[in-house]
C-alpha positions as CSV (number, residue, x, y, z in Angstrom):
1,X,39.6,9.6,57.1
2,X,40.5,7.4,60.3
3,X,38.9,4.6,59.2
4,X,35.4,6.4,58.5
5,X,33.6,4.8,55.8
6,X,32.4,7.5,52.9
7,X,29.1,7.0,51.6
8,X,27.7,8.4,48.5
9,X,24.1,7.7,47.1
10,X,22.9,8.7,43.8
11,X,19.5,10.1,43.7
12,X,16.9,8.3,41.5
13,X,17.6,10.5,38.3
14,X,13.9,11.5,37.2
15,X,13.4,12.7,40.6
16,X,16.4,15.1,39.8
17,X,13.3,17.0,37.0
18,X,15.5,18.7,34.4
19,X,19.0,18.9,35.9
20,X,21.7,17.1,34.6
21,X,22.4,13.6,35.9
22,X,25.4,13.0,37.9
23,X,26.0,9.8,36.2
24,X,25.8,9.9,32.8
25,X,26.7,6.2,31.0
26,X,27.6,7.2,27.4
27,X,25.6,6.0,23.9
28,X,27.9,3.3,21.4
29,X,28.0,4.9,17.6
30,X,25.7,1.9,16.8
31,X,23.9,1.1,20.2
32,X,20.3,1.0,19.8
33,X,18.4,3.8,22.2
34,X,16.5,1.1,24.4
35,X,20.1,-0.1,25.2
36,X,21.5,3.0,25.8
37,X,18.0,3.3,28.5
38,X,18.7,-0.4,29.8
39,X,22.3,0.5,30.9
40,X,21.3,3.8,32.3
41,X,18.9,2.8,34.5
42,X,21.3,-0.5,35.4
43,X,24.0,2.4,36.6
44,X,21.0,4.0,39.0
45,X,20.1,0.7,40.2
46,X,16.2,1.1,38.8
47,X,14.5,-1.5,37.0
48,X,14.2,-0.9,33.7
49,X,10.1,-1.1,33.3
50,X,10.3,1.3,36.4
51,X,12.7,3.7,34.4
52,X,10.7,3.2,30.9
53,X,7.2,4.8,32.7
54,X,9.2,7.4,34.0
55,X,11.0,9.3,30.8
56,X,8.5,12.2,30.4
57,X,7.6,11.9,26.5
58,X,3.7,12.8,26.5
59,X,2.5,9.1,26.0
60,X,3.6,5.7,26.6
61,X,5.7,3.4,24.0
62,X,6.6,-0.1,23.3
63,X,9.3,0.2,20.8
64,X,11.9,3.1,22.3
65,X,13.8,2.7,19.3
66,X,10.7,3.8,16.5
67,X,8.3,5.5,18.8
68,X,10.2,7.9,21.3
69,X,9.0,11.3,20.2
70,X,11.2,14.6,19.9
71,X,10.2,15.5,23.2
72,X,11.8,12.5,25.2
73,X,14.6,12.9,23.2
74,X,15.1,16.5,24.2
75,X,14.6,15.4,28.1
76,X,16.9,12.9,27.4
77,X,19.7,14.7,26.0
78,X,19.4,17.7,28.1
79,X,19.8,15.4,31.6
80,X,22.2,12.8,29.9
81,X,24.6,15.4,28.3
82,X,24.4,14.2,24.9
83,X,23.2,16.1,21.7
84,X,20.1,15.4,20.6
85,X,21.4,14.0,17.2
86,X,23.3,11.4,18.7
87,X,20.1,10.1,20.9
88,X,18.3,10.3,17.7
89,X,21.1,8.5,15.6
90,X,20.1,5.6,17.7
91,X,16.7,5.3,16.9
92,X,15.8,3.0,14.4
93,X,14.1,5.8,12.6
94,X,14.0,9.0,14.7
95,X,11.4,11.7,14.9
96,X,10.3,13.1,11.3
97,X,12.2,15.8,9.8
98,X,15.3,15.3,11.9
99,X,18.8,15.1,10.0
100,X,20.2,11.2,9.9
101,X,23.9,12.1,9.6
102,X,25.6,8.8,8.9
103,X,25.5,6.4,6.3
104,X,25.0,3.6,7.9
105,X,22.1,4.7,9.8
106,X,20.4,6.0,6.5
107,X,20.8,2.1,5.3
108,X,19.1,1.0,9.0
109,X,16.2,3.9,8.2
110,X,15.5,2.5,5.0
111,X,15.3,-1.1,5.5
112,X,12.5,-0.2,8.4
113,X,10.6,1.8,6.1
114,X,10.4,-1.2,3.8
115,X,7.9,-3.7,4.9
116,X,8.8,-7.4,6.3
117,X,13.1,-6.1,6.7
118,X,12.2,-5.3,10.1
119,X,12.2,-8.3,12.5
120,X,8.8,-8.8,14.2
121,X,7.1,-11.7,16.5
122,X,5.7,-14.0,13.8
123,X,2.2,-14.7,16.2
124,X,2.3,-11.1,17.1
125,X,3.4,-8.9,14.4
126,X,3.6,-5.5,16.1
127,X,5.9,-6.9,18.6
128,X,9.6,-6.7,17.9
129,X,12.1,-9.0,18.0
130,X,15.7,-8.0,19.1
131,X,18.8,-10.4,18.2
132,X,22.3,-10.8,20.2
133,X,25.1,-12.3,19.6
134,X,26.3,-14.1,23.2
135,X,29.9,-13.4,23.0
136,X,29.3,-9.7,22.2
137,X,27.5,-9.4,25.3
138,X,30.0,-11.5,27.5
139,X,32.9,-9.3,25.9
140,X,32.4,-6.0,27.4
141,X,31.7,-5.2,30.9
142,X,28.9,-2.9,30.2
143,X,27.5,-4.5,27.0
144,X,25.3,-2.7,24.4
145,X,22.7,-3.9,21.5
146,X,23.6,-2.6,18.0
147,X,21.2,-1.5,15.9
148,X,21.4,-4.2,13.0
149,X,20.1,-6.6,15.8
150,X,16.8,-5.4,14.8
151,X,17.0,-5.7,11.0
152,X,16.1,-9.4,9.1
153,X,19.2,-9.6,6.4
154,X,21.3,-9.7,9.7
155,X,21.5,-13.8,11.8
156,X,25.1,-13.5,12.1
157,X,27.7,-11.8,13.6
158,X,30.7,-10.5,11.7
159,X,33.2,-9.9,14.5
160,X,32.4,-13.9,16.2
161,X,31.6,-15.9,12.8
162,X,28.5,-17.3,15.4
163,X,24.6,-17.2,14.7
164,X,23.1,-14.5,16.8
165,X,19.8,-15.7,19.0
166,X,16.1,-14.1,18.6
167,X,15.0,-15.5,21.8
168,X,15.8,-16.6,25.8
169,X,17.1,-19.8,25.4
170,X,15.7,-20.6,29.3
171,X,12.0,-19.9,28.4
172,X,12.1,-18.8,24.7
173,X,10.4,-15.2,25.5
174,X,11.6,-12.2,23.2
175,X,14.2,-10.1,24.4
176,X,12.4,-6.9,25.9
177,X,15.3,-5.0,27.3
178,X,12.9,-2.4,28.9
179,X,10.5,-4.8,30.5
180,X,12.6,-6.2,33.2
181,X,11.0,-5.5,36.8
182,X,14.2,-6.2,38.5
183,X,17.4,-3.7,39.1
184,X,20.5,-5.7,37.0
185,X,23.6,-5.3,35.3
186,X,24.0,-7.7,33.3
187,X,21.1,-7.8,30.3
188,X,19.0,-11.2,31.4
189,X,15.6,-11.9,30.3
190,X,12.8,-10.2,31.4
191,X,10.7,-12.9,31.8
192,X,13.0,-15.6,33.5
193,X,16.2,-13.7,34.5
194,X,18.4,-16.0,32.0
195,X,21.9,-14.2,31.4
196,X,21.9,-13.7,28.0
197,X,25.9,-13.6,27.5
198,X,25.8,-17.7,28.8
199,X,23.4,-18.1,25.6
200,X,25.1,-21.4,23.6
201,X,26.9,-20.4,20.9
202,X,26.3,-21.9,17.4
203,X,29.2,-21.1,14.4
204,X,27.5,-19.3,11.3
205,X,27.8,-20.8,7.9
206,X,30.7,-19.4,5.8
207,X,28.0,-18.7,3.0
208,X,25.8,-17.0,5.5
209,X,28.3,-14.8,6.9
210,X,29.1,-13.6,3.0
211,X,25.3,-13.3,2.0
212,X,24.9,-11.0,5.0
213,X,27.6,-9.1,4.3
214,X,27.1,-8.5,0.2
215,X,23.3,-8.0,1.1
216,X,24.6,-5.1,3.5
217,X,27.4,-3.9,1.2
218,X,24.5,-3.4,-1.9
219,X,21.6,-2.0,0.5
220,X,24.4,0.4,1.6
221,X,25.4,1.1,-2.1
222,X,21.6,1.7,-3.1
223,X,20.6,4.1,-0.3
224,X,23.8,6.3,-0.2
225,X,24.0,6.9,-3.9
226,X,20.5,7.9,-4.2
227,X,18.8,4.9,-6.0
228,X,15.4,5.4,-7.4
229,X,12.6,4.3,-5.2
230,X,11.1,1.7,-7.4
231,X,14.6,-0.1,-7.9
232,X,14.8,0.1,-4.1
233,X,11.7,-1.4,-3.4
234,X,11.7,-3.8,-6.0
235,X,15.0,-5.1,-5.2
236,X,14.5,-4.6,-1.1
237,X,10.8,-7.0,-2.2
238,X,12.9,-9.8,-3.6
239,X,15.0,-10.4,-0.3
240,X,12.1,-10.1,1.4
241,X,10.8,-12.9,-0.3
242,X,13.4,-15.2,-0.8
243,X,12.4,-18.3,-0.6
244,X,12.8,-21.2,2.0
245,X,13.9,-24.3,1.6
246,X,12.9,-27.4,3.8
247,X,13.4,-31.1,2.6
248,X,10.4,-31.2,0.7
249,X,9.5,-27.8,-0.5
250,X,10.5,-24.3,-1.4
251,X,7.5,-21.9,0.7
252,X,8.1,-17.8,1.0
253,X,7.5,-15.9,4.0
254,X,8.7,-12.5,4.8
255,X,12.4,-12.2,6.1
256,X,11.1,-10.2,9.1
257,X,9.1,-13.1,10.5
258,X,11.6,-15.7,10.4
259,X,13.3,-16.8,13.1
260,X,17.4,-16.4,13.2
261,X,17.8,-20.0,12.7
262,X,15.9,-20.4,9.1
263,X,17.4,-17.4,7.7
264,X,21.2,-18.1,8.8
265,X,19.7,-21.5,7.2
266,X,18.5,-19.9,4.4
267,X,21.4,-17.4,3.4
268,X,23.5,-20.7,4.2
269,X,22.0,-22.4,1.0
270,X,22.4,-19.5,-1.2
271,X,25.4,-19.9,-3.4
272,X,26.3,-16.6,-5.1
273,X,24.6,-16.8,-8.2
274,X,21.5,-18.5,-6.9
275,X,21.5,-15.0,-4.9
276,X,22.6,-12.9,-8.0
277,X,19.3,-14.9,-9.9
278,X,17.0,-14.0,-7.2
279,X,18.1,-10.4,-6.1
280,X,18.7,-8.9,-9.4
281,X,17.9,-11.1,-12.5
282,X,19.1,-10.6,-15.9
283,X,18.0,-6.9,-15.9
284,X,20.8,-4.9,-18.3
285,X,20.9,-1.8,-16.9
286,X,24.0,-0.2,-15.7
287,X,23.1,-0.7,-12.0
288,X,21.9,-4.0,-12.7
289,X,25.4,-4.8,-13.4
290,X,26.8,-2.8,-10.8
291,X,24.3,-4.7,-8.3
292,X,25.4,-8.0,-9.8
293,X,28.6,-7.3,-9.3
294,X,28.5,-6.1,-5.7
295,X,26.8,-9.4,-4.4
296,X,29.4,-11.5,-6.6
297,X,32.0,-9.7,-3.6
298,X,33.2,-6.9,-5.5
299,X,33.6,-3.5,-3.9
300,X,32.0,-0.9,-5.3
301,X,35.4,1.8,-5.0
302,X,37.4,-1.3,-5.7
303,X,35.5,-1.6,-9.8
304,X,37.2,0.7,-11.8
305,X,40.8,-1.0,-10.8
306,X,39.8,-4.5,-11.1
307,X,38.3,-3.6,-14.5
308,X,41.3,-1.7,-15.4
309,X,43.7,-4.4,-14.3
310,X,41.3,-7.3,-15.8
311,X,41.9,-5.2,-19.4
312,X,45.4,-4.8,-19.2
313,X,45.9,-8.6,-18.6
314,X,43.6,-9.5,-21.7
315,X,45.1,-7.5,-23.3
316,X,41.7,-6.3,-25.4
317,X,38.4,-4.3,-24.3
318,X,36.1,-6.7,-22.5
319,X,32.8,-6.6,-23.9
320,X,30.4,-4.1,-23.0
321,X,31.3,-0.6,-20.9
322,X,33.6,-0.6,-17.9
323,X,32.5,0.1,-14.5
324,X,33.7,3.0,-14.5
325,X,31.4,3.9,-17.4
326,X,28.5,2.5,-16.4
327,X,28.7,4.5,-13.1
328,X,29.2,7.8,-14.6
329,X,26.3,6.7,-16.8
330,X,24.4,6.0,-13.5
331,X,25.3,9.5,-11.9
332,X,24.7,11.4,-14.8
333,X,21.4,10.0,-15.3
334,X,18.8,12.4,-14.1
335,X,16.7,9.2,-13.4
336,X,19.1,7.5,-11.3
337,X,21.5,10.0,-10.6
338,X,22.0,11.5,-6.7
339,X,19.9,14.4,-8.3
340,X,17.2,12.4,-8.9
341,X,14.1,11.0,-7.1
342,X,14.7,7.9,-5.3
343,X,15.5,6.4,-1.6
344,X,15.0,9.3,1.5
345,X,18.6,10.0,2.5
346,X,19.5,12.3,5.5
347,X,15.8,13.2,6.3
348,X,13.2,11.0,8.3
């Protein structure tokens, strides 16, 4: 172009009304929709508080990811490309009546219905509190927030082995990723521009990282095979309310209104039966052992083999039905079978 410089500018996309957007960042399968939002109006250059007022949804909103209504999400998808589902997918729980397709996001709807498994400011209780893990964020070179950020079994991450943070460690403000009044890349906090990816990094307890994960893998084992609502909420009430020990005393407080500190803290001092004790008790049910036996590490498609291996090496019956039997007792059950009345799956 003999040496002529070519220069393209972007138009602010709301000022583009309903056509598609030229640049169109995509959503992460597990990216929480304020993310998505944050990185979008990062690639446009507009600060994010700028680009919140500006999404044309009937009414303003402080929490993207519970309150967006169907008809932002319709603007949204039709100028970002993306079907509706997937911009829905990423809400915490999207607009009523709209299909949740995956399982996992069916876990993540459940646990917010449930009160005190959603993470909130402990002064100001309608105020949420997002987590992220540092090296997550310094990883990729456009970084997203995941969903289980938001949810109070979760202090850890699985892919680092590190403590995730709950607040800016410059100022100690909560991370408000659609609050910040400056144009940036990188996610910083709103308040005092710290880069969140420099946060310190803290190594997670072995026993926290397994107590997250067996509390997952059994909420995800309850919801998806259609528990009964009153064995949800009963058993959902008792992690809620574990208890927290300091040096001199054992005191209970929601889940939701603990820091990430005092529960990686908490689920660090929670050897497996201790857990087994507090979660389930000595109920005798089939799914109470079932439920025992997923937070004592088993795998729920793994039971029928280890039974049938752990049978073949004593040589005798073990006492009591296998676990195979006790879940074709569980399914059949009209009570706590799929067919019967229980947790809300696929439908907000």
């Amino acid at each position: 172009m003999g040496g002529a410089e070519l220069l393209i500018e972007f138009q602010e996309p709301m000022r583009l009304g309903g056509r598609l957007w030229p640049l169109r960042p995509r959503i992460g399968g597990d990216e929480l929709l304020s993310s998505w939002l944050r990185r979008v109006a990062a690639t446009y250059g507009i600060a994010p508080r700028t680009f919140r007022a500006k999404v044309p949804c009937g009414h303003s909103f402080d929490d993207a990811d519970l309150e967006m209504p169907a008809a932002g999400l319709a603007f949204l998808a039709n100028v970002s490309g993306h079907a509706f589902p997937d911009l829905a997918g990423a809400m915490l729980v999207p607009p009523a009546g709209y299909l949740i397709a995956r399982d996992d996001h069916n876990v993540q709807a459940a646990l917010v219905r449930t009160d005190g498994m959603l993470l909130r400011d402990p002064e100001r209780g309608r105020l949420p509190v997002l987590q992220f893990c540092p090296r997550c964020l310094a990883e990729h070179p456009d970084p997203v927030f995941r969903k289980d950020w938001r949810l109070a079994h979760v202090c850890a991450c699985p892919d680092h082995g590190v403590r995730l943070h709950d607040r800016c460690p410059g100022c100690g403000a909560r991370v408000d990723l659609l609050s910040g009044r400056k144009a940036v890349h990188e996610p910083q906090c709103h308040r005092c521009a710290y880069v969140l990816r420099l946060a310190p990094v803290t190594p997670a307890a072995m026993l926290t990282l397994i107590t997250q994960k067996r509390l997952a893998a059994l909420f995800d084992f309850m919801v998806n095979r259609g528990a009964p609502g009153k064995d949800w909420e009963r058993l959902v009430s008792r992690v809620r309310t574990l208890p927290v020990r300091t040096r001199f005393s054992a005191h209970v407080r929601d889940l939701g209104r603990l820091s990430a500190g005092l529960r990686a803290r908490l689920f660090a001092d929670l050897d497996t039966e201790r857990l087994v004790a507090a979660v389930v008790g000595p109920g005798t049910r089939a799914q109470d052992r079932w439920h025992r036996a997923i937070l004592r590490g088993h795998k729920p498609e793994a039971l029928d083999g280890y039974n049938r291996k752990a049978t073949r090496d004593v040589g005798r019956r073990p006492k009591g039905p296998e676990m195979g039997e006790l879940m074709e007792d569980f399914d059949a059950s009209p009570k706590h079978g799929r067919g019967g009345t229980g947790v809300p799956r696929g439908v907000a």
